[in-house]
C-alpha positions as a Markdown table, in Angstrom:
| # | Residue | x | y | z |
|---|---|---|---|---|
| 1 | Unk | -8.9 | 11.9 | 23.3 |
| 2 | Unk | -7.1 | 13.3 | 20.0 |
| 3 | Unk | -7.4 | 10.3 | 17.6 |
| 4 | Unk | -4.9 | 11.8 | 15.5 |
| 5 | Unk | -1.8 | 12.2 | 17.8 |
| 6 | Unk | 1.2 | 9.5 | 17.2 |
| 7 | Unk | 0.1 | 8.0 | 20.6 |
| 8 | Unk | -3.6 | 6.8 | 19.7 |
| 9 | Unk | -4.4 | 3.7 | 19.6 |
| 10 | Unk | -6.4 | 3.7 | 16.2 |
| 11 | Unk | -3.9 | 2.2 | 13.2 |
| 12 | Unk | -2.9 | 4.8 | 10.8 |
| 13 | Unk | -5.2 | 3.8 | 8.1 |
| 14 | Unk | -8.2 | 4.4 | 10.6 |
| 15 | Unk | -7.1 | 7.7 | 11.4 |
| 16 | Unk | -6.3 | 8.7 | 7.6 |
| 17 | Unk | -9.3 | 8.1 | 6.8 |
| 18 | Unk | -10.7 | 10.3 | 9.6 |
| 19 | Unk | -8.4 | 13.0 | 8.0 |
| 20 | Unk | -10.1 | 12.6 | 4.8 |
| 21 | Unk | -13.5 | 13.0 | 6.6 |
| 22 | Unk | -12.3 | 16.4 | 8.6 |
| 23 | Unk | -11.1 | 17.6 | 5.2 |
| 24 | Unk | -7.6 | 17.3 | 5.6 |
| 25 | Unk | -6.3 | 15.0 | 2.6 |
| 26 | Unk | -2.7 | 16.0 | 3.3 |
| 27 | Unk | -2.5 | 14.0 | 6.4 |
| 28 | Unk | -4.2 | 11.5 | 5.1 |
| 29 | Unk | -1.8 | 10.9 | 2.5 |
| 30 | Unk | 1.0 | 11.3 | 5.1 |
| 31 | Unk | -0.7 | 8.8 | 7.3 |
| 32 | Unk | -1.4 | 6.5 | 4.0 |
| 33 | Unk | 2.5 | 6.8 | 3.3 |
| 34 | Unk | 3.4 | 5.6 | 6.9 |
| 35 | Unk | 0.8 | 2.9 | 6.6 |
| 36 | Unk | 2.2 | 1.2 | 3.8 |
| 37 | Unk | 5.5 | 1.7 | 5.9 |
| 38 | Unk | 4.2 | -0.4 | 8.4 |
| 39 | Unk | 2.2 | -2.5 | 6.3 |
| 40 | Unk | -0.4 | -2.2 | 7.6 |
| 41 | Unk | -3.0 | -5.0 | 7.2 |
| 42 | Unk | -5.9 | -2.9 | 6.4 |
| 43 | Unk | -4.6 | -1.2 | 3.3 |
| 44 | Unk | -5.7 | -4.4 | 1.6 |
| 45 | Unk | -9.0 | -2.5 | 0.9 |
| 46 | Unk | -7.2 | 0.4 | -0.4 |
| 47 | Unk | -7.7 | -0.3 | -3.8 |
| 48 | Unk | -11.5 | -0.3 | -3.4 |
| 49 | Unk | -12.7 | 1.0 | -0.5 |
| 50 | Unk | -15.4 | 4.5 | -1.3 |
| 51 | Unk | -14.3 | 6.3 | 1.4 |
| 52 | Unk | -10.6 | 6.9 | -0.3 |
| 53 | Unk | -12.4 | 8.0 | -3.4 |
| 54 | Unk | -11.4 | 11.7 | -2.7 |
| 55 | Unk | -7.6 | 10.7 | -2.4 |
| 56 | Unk | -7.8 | 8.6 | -6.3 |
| 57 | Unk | -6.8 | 11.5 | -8.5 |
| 58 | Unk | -3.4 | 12.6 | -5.9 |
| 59 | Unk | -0.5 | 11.0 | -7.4 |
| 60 | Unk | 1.0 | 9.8 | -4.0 |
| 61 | Unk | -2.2 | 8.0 | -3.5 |
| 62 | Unk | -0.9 | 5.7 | -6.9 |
| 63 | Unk | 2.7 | 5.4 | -4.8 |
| 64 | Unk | 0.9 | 4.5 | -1.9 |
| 65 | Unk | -1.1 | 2.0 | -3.9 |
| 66 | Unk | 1.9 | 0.4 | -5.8 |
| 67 | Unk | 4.0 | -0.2 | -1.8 |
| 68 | Unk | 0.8 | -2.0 | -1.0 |
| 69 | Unk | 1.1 | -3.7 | -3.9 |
| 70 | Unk | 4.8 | -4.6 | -3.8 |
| 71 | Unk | 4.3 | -5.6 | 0.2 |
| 72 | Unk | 1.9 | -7.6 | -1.0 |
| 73 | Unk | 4.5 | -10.4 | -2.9 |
């Protein structure tokens, strides 16, 4: 089963963060992007989960960060 494809039945916050554990913070952050899109209910734990620790320092991560935060109102 590829976790990854549009079809799976993981959210897209589950399968960023797969991306970011194959190495591949680019989808990740596209995955991240179309999250927030969908607000997802698990990017609550965006701004301090570890495991995006890698993804802090990329500037679309903030943007990412600031939808959650606007969703959030």
């Amino acid at each position: 089963m590829n976790f990854l494809s549009p079809a799976s039945p993981l959210s897209k916050t589950r399968q960023a963060l797969l991306s970011i554990a194959f190495g591949t913070p680019d989808e990740a952050m596209n995955l991240l992007s179309s999250a927030a899109d969908d607000h997802e209910a698990e990017l609550v734990w965006l701004a301090s989960d570890p495991r995006y620790d890698t993804l802090r320092t990329d500037d679309r991560f903030a943007r990412v960060q600031e939808k959650v935060a606007l969703n959030s109102l």
